[in-house]
N, CA and C atoms as a LAMMPS dump frame, in Angstrom:
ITEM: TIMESTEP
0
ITEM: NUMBER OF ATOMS
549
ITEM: BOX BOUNDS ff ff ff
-5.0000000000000000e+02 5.0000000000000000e+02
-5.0000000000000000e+02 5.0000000000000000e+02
-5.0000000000000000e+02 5.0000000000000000e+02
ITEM: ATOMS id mol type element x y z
1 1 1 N 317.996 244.344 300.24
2 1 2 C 318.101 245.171 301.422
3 1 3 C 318.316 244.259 302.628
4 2 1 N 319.112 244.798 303.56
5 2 2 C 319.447 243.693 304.806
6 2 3 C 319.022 244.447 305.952
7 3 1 N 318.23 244.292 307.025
8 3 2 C 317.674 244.9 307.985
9 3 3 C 317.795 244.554 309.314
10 4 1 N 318.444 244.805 310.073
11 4 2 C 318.445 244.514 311.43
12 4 3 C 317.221 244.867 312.348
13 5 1 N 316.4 244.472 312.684
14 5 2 C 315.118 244.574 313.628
15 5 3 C 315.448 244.249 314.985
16 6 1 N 315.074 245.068 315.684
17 6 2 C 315.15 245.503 317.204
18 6 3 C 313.897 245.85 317.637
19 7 1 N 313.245 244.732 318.874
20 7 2 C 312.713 245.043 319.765
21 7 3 C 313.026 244.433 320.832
22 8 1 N 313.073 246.301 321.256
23 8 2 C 313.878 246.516 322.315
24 8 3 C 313.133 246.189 323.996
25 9 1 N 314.293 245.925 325.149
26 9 2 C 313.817 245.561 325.535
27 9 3 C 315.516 245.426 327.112
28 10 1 N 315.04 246.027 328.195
29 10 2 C 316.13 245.684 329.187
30 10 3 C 316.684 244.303 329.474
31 11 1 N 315.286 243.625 329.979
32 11 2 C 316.098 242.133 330.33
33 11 3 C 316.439 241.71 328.854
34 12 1 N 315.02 241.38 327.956
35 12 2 C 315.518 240.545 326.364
36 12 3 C 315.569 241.693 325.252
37 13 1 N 316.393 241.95 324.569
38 13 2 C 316.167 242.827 323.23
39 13 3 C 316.411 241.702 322.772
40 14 1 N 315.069 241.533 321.384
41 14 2 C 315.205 240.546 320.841
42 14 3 C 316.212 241.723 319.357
43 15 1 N 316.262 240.579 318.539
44 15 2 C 317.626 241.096 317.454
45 15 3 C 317.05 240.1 316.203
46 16 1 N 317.053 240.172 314.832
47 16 2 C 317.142 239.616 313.871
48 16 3 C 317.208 239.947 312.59
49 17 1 N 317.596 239.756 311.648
50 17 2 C 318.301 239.984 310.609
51 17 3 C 317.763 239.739 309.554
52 18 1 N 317.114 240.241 308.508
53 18 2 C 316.491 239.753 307.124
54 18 3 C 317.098 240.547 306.085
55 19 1 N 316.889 239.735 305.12
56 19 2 C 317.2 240.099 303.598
57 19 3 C 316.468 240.086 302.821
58 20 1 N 316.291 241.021 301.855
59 20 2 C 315.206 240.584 300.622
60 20 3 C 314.414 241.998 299.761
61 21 1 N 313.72 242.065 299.183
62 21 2 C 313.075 242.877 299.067
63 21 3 C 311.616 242.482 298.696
64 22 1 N 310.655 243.924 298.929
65 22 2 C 309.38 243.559 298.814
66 22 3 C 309.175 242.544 297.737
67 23 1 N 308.394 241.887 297.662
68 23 2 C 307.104 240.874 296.313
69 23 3 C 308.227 239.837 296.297
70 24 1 N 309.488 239.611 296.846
71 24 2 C 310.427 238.518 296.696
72 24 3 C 310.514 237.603 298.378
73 25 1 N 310.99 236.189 297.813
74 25 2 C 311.292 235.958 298.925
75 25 3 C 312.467 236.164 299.811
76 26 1 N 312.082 236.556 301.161
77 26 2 C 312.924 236.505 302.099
78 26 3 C 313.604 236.134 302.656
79 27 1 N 314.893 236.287 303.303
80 27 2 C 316.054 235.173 303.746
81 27 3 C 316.197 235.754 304.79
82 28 1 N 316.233 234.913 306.028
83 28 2 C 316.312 235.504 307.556
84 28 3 C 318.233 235.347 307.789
85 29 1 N 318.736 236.381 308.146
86 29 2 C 320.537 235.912 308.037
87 29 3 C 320.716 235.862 309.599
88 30 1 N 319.998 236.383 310.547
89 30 2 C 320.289 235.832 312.113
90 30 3 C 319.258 235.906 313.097
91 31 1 N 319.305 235.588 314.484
92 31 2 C 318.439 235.899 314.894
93 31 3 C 318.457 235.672 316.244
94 32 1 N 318.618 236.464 317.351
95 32 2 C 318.57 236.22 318.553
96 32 3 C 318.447 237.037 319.726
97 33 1 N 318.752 237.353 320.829
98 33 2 C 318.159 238.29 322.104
99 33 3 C 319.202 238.375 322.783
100 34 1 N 319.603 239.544 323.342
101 34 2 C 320.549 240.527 324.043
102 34 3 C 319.89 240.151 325.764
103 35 1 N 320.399 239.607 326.383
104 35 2 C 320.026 239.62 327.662
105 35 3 C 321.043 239.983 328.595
106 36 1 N 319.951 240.795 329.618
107 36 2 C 320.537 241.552 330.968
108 36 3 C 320.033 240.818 332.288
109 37 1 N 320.534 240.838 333.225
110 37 2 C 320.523 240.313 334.444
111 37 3 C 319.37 241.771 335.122
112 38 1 N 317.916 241.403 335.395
113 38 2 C 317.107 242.044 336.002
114 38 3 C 317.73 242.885 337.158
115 39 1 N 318.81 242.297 337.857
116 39 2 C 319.087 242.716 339.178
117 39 3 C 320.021 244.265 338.864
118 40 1 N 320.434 243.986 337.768
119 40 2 C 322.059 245.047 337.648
120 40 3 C 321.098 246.143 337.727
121 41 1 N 322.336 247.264 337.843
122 41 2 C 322.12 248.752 337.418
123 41 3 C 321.91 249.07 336.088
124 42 1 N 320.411 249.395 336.136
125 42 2 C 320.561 250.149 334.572
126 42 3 C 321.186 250.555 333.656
127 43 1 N 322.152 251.539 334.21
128 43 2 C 323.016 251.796 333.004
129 43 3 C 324.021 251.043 332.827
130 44 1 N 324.54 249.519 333.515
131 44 2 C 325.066 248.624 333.086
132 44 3 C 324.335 247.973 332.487
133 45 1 N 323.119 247.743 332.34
134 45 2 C 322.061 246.892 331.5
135 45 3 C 322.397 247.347 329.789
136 46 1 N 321.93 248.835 330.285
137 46 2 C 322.131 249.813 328.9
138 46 3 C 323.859 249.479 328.221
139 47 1 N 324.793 249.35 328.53
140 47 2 C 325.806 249.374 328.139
141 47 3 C 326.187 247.658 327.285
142 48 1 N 325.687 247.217 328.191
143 48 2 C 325.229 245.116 327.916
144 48 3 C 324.507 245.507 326.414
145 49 1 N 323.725 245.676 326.594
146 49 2 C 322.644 246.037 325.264
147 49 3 C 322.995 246.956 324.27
148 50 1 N 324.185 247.838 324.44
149 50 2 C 324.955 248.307 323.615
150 50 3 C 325.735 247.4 322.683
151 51 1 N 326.523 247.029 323.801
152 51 2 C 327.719 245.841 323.144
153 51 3 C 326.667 244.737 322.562
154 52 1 N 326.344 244.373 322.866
155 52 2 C 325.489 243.263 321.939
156 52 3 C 324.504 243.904 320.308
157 53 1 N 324.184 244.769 320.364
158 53 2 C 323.725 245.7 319.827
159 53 3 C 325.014 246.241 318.69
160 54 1 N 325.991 246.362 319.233
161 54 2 C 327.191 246.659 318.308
162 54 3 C 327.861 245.553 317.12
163 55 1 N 327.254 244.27 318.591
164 55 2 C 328.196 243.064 317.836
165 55 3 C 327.444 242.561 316.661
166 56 1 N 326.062 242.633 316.909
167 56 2 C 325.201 242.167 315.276
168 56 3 C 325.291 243.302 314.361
169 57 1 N 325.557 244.52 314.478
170 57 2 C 326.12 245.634 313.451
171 57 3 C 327.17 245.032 312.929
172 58 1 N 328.484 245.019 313.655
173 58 2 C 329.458 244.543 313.123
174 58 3 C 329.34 243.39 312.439
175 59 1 N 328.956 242.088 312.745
176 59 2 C 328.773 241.172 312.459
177 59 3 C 327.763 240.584 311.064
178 60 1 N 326.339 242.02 311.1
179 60 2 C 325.59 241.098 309.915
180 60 3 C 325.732 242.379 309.107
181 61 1 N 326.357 243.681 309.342
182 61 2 C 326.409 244.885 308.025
183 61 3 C 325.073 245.293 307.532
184 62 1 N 324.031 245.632 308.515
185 62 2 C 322.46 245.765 307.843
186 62 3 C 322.886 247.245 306.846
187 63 1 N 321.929 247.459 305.952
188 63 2 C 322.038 248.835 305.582
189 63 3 C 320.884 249.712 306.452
190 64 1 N 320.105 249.269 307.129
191 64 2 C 319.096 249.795 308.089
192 64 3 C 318.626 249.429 309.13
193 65 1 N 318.562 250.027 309.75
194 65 2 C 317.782 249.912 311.367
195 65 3 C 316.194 249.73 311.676
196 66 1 N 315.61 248.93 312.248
197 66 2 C 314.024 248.809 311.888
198 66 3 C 314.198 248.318 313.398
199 67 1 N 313.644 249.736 314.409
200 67 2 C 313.226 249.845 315.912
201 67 3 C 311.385 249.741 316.086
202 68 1 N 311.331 248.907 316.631
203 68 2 C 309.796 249.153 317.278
204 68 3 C 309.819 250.446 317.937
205 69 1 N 308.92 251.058 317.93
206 69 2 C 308.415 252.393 318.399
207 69 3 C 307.749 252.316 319.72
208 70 1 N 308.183 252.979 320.652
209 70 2 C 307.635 252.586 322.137
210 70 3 C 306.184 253.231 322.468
211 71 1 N 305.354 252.543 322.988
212 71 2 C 304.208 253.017 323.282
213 71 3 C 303.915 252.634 324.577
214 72 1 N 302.754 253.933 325.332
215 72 2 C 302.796 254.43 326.098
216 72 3 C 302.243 252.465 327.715
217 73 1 N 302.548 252.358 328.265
218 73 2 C 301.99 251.135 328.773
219 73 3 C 301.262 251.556 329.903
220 74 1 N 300.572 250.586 330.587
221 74 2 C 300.214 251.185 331.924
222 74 3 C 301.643 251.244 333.228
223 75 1 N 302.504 249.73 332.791
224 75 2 C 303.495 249.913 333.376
225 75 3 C 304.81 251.018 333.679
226 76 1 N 304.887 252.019 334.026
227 76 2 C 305.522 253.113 333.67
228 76 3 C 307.503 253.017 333.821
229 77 1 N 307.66 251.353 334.606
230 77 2 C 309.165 251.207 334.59
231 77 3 C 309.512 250.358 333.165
232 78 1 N 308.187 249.629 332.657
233 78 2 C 308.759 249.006 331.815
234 78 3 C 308.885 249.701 330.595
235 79 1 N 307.779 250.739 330.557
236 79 2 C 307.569 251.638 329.308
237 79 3 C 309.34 252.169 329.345
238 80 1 N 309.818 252.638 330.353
239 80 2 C 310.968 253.567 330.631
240 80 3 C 312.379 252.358 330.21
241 81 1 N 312.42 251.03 330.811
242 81 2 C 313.423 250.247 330.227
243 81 3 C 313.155 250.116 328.584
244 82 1 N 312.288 249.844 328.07
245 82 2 C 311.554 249.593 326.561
246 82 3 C 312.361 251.001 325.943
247 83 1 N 312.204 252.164 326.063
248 83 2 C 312.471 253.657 325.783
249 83 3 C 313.966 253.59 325.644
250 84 1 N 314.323 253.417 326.754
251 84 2 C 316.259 253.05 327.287
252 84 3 C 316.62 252.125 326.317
253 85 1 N 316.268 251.105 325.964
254 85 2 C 316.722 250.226 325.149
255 85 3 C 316.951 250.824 323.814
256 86 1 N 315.59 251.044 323.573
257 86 2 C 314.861 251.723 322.075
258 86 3 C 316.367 252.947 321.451
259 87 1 N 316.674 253.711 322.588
260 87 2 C 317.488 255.224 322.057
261 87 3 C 318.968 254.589 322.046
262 88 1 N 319.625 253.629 323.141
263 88 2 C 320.563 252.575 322.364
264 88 3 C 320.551 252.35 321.177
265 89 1 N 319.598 251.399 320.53
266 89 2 C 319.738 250.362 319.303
267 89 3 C 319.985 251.955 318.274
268 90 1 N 318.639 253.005 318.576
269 90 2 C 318.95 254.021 317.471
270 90 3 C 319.862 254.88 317.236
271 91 1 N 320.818 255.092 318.66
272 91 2 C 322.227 255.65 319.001
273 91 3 C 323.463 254.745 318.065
274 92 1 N 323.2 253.414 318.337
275 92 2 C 324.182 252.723 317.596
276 92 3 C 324.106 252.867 316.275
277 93 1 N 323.12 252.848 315.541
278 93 2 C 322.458 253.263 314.184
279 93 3 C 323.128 254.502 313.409
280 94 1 N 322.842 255.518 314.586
281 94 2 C 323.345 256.426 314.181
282 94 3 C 324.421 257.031 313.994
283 95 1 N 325.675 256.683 314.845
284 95 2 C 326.573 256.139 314.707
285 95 3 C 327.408 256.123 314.039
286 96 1 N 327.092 254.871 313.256
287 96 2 C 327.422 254.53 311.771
288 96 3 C 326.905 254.839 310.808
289 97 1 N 325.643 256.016 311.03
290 97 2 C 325.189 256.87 309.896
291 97 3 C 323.94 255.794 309.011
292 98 1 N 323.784 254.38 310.016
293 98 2 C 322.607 254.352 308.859
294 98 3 C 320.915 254.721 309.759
295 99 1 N 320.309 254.421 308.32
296 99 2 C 318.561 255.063 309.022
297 99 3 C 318.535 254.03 309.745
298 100 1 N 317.41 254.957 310.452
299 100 2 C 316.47 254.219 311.573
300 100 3 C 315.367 254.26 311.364
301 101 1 N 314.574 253.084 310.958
302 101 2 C 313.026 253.072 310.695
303 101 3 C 312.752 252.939 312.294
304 102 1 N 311.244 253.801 312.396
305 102 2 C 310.704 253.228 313.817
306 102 3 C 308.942 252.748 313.214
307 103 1 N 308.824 251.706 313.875
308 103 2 C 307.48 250.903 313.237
309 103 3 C 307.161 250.615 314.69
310 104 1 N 305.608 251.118 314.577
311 104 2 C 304.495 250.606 315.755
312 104 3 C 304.304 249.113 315.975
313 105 1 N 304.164 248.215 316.97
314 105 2 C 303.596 247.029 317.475
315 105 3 C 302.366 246.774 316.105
316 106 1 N 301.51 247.422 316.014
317 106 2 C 300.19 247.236 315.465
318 106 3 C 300.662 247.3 313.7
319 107 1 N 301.599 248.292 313.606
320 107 2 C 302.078 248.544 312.435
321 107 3 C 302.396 246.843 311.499
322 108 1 N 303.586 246.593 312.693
323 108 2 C 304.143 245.373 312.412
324 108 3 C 303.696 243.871 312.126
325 109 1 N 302.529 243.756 313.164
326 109 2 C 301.471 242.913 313.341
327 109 3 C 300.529 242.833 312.019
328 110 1 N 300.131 244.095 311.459
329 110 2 C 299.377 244.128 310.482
330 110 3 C 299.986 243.814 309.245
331 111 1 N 301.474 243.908 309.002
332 111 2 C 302.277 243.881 307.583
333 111 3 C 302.503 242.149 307.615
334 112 1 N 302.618 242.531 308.782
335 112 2 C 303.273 240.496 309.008
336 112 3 C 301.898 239.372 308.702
337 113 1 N 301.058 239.734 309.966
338 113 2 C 299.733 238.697 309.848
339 113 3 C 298.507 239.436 308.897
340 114 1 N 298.615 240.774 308.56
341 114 2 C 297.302 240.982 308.098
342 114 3 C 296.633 241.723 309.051
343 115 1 N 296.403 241.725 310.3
344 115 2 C 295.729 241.966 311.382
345 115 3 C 296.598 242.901 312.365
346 116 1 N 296.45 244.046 313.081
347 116 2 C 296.973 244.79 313.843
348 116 3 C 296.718 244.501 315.359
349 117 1 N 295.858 243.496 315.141
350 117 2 C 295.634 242.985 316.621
351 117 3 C 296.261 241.324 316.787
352 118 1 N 297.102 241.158 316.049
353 118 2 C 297.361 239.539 315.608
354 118 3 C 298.338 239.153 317.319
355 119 1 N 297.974 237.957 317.909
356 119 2 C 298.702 237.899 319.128
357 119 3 C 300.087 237.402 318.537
358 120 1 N 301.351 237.021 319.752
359 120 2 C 302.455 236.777 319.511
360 120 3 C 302.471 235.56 318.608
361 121 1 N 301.124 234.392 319.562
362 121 2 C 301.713 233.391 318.653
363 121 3 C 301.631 233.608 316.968
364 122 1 N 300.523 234.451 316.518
365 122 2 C 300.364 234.35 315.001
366 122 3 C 301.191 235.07 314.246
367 123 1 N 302.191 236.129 315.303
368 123 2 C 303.399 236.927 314.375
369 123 3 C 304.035 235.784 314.491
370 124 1 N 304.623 235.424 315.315
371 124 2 C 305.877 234.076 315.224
372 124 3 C 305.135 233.073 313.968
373 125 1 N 303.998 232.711 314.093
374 125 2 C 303.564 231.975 312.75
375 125 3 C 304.072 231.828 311.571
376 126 1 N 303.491 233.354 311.477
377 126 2 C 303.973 233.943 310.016
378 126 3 C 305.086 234.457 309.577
379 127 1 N 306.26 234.224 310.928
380 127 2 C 307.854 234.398 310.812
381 127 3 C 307.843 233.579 310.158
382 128 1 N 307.784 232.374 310.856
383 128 2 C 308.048 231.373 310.359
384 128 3 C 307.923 230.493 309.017
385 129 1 N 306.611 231.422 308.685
386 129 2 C 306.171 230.588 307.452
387 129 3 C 306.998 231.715 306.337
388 130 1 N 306.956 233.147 306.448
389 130 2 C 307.578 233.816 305.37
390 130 3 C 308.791 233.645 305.596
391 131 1 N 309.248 233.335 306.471
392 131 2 C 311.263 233.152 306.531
393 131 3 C 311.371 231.621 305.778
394 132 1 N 310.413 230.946 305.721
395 132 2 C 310.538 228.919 306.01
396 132 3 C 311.789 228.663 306.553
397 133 1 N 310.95 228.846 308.073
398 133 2 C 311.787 228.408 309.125
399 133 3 C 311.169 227.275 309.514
400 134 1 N 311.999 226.526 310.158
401 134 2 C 311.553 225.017 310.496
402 134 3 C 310.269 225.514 312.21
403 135 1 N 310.981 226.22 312.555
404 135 2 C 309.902 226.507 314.244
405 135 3 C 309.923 228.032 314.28
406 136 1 N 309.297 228.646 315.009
407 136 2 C 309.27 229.622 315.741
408 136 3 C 310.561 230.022 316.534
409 137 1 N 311.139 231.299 315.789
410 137 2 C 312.456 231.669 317.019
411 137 3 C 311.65 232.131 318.083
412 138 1 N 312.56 231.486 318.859
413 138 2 C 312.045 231.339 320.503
414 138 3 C 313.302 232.842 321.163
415 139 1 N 312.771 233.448 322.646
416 139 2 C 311.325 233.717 322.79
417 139 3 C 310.851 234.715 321.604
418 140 1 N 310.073 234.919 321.709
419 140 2 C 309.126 235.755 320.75
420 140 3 C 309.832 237.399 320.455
421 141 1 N 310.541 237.606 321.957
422 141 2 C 311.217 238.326 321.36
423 141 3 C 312.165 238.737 319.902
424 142 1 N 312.467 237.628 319.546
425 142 2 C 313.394 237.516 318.606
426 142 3 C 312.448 237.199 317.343
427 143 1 N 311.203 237.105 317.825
428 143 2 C 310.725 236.748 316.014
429 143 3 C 309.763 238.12 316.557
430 144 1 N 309.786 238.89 317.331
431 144 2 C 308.915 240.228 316.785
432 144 3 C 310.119 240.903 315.916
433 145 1 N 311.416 240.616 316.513
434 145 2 C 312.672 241.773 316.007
435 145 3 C 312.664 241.247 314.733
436 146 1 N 312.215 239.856 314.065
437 146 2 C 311.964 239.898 312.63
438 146 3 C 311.028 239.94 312.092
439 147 1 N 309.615 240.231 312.764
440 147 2 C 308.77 240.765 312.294
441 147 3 C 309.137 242.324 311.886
442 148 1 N 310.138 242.739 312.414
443 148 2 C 309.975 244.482 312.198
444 148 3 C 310.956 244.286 311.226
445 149 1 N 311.649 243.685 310.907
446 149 2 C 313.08 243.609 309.755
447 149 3 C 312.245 243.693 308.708
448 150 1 N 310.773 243.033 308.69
449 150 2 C 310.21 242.272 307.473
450 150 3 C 308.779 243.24 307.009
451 151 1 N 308.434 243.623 308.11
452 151 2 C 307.797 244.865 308.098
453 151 3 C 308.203 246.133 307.324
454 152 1 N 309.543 246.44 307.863
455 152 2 C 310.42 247.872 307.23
456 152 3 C 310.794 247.187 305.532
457 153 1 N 311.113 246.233 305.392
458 153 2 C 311.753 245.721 303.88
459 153 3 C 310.147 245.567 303.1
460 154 1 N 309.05 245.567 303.749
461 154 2 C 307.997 245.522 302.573
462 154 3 C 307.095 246.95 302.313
463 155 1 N 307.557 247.703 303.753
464 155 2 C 306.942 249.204 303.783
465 155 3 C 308.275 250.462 303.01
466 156 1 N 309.084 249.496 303.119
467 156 2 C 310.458 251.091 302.479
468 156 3 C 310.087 250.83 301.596
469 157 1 N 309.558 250.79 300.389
470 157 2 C 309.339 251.456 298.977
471 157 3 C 308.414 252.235 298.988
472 158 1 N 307.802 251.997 299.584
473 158 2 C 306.303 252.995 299.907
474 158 3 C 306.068 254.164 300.469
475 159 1 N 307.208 253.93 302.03
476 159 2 C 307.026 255.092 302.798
477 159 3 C 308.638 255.582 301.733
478 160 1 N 309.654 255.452 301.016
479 160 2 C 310.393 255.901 300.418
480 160 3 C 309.665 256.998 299.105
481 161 1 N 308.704 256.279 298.61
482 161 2 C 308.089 257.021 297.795
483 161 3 C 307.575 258.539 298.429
484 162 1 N 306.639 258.203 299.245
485 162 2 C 305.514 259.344 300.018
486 162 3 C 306.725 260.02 300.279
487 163 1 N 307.841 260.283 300.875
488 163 2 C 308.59 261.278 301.747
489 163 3 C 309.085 261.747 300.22
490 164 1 N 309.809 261.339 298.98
491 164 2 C 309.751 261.898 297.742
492 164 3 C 309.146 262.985 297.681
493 165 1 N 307.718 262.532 297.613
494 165 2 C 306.509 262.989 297.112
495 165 3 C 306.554 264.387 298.062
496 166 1 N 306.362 263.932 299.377
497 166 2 C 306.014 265.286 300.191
498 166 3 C 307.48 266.261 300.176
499 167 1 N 308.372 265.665 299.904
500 167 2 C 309.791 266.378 299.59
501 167 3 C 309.362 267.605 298.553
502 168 1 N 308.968 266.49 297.159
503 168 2 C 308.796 267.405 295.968
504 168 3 C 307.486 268.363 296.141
505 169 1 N 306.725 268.054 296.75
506 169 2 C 306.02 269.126 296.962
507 169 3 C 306.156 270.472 297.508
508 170 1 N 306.918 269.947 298.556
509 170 2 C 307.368 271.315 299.235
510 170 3 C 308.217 271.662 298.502
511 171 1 N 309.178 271.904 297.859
512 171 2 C 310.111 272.388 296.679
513 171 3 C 308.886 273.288 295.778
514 172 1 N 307.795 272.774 295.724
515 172 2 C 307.379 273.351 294.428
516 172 3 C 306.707 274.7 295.487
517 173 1 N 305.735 274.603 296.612
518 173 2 C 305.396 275.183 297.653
519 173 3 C 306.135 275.868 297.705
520 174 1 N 307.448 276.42 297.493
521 174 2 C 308.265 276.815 298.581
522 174 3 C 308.496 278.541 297.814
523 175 1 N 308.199 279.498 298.657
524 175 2 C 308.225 281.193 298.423
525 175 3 C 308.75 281.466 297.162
526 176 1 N 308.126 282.331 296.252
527 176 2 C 309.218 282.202 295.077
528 176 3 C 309.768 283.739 295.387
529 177 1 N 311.461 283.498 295.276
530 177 2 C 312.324 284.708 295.924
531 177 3 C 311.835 285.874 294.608
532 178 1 N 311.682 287.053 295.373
533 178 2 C 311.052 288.301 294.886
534 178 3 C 313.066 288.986 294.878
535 179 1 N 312.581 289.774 293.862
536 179 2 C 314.15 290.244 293.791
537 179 3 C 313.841 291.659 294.563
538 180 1 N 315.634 292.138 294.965
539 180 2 C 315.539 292.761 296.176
540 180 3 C 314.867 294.135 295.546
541 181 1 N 314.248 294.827 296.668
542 181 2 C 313.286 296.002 296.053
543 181 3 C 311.881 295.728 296.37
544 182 1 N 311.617 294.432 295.923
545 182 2 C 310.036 294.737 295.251
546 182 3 C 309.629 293.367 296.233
547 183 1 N 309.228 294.323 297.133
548 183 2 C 308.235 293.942 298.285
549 183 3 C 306.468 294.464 298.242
C-alpha cells in the first residue's frame, strides 16, 4: 500500500509518502512541506497548497490519502487555516477518486510512539527509526505527514475489517420486505 500523509497546514503542509504494509517493513518514498508566504491572500495560499498537493499525487501515485483530522484549538485563525488546508488535500483526493483516511493527532501519536501524548520530538524519533532514516525529516511537519502515512498503513486492515463487519450487519438488520398486501 502507498500512502500519502498530509498534515495540513497554511504556511507548512507537511507531505510524505510511505509504502508497506502492516507487520512488514516500511519504505518511506518522499517527503517534504508545501510552503506559503504568511503575508499572501488566503485563497492564494489555498491554491499554492493545491498545486503542490497535486504535484506529489502526480508524482508518487499513492492509492490513499491519510489527512490529520482538525481539532478544535484555542487559536481560532489557525484552527481555520489547518481546516482550509485539510478540505484541499481531501478535495484533491477526491478528485481522483481515491479514499481519504482522516486520523486524529493523538490517534497518530499513539500508533507511531505507543503513547497519545508522545511530543514532536518522539514522533520524529520513531519516524525515523521505523522508516531507518539516517535523521529526523526536518521540520516536523513533514515527519508528522509520515507519521499519518504510517499510522493509516498499520490501522487499514483493521478499521477495513470493522466497516465489513458493521456493513454486514446492517444487511442482515435490514427490514425483511413483506409482500404487497400484508401489512
Amino acid at each position: 500500500m502507498r500512502v500519502l500523509g498530509v498534515d495540513p497546514g497554511l504556511t507548512r503542509c507537511g507531505i510524505g509518502v510511505v509504502e508497506g504494509v502492516a507487520g512488514r517493513p516500511l519504505r518511506m518514498a518522499g517527503v517534504g512541506v508545501v510552503r506559503t508566504a504568511a503575508d499572501a491572500p488566503v485563497a492564494q495560499r489555498l491554491v499554492l497548497v493545491e498545486r503542490g498537493i497535486e504535484q506529489w499525487l502526480d508524482e508518487h501515485r499513492p492509492e490513499c490519502v491519510a489527512v490529520e483530522r482538525v481539532f478544535s484549538q484555542h487559536n481560532v485563525s489557525t484552527v481555520m487555516g489547518t481546516a482550509q488546508a485539510s478540505a484541499v488535500a481531501m478535495l484533491c483526493a477526491a478528485r481522483r477518486g481515491l479514499p481519504v483516511a482522516l486520523h486524529t493527532p493523538s490517534e497518530v501519536k499513539a500508533a507511531v510512539t505507543g503513547s497519545g501524548r508522545a511530543d514532536k520530538a518522539q514522533v520524529g524519533a520513531m519516524v525515523t527509526r521505523l522508516l531507518r532514516l539516517d535523521a529526523p525529516p526536518k521540520p516536523a511537519d513533514a515527519a508528522d505527514a509520515l507519521a499519518l502515512a504510517i499510522c493509516h498503513i498499520w490501522r487499514a486492515p483493521a478499521t477495513n475489517r470493522l466497516q465489513e463487519a458493521v456493513a454486514a450487519h446492517r444487511r442482515t438488520l435490514a427490514p425483511a420486505r413483506l409482500p404487497k398486501g400484508t401489512r
